[in-house]
C-alpha positions as CSV (number, residue, x, y, z in Angstrom):
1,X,89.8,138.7,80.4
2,X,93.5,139.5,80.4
3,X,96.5,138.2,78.3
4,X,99.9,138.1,79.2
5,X,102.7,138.3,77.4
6,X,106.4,138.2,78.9
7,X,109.6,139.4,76.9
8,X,113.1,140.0,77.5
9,X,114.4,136.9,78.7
10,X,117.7,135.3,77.4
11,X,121.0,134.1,78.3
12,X,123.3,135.9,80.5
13,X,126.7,135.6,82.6
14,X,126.4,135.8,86.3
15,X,126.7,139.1,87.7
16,X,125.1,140.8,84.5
17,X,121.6,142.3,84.1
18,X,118.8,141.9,82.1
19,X,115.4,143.6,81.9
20,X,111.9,141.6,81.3
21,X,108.7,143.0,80.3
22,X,104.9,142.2,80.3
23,X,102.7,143.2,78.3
24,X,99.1,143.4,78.8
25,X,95.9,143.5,77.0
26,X,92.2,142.8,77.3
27,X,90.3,144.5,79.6
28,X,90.4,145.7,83.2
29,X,94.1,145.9,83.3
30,X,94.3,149.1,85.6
31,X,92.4,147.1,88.4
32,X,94.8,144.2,88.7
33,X,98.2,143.8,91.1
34,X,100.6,142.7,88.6
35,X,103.6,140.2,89.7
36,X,106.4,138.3,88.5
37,X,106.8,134.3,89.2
38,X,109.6,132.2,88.4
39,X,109.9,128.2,87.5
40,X,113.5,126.3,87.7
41,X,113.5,123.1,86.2
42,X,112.0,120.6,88.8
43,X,111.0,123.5,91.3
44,X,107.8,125.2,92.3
45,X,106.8,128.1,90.5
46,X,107.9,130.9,93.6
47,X,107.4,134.5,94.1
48,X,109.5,137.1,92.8
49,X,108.2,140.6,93.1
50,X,104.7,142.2,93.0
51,X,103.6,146.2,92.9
52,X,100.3,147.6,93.2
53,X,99.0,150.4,91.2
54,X,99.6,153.1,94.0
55,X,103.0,151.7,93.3
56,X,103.8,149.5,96.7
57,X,106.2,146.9,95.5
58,X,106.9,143.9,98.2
59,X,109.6,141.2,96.8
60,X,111.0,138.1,97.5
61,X,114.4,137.6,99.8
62,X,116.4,136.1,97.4
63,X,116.1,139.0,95.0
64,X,115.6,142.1,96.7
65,X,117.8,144.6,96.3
66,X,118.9,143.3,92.5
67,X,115.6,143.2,91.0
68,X,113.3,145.8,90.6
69,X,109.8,145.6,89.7
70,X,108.0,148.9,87.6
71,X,104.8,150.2,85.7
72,X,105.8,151.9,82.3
73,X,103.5,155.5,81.8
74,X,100.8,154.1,79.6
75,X,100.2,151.0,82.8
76,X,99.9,148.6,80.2
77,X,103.6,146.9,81.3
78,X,105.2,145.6,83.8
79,X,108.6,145.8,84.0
80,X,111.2,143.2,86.2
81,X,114.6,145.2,86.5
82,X,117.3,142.4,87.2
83,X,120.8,143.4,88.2
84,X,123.7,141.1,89.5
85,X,122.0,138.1,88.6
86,X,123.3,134.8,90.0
87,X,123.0,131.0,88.2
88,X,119.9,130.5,90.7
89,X,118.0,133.1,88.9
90,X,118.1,131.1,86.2
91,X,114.2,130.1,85.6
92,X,111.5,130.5,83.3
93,X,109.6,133.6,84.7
94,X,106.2,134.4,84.2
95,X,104.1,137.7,84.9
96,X,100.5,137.3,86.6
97,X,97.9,139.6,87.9
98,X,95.8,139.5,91.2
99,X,93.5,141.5,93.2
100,X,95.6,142.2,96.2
101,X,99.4,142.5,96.4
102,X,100.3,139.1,98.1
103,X,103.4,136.5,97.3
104,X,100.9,133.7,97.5
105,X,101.0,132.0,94.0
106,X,97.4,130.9,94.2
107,X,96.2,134.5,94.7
108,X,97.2,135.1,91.4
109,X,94.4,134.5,88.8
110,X,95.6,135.6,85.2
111,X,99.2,134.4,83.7
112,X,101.3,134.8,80.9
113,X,103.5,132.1,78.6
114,X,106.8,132.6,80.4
115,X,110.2,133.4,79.3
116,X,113.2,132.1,80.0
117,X,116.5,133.1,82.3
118,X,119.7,131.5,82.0
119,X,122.4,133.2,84.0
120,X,125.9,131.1,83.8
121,X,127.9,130.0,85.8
């Protein structure tokens, strides 16, 4: 069992930055993939960045190169770096684990509450 907690979200102007965290605990986190979904209001929940733990990241179109995704020392967070962030980032993002590193949604077994992204306009 894993719990998931996401932090860091807020409100933000476009072209700023802002820097969201996931924390886990439980057991067995070392053996999981860890990635980063996002929800806008009336969308599906898409794929935003995923590493593994030899540190292989693969991300979405729409965010790479503004978003980075990153493992703190202790490999009990997950980090999603994002830079020059537009008014379609806005979403409530969640982190999830899974076994492989994949940007299939349903690959993704373990999930945390969300938190949201507002970037204006």
């Amino acid at each position: 069992q894993v719990q998931l907690v996401e932090s860091g979200g807020g409100l933000v102007q476009a072209g700023g930055s802002l820097r969201l965290s996931c924390a886990a605990s439980g057991r067995t986190f070392r053996n999981y993939v860890m990635g980063w979904f996002r929800q806008a209001p009336g969308k599906e929940r898409d794929f935003v960045a995923t590493i593994s733990w030899s540190g292989y990241t693969l991300y979405a179109d729409s965010v790479k190169g503004r978003f980075t995704i990153s493992r703190d020392n202790a490999k009990n967070t997950v980090s999603l770096q994002m830079n020059s962030l537009k008014p379609e980032d806005t979403a409530v993002y969640y982190c999830a684990t899974s076994a492989v590193v994949t940007m299939a949604r349903g690959r993704y077994n373990y999930w945390g509450q969300g938190t949201q992204v507002t970037v204006s306009s």
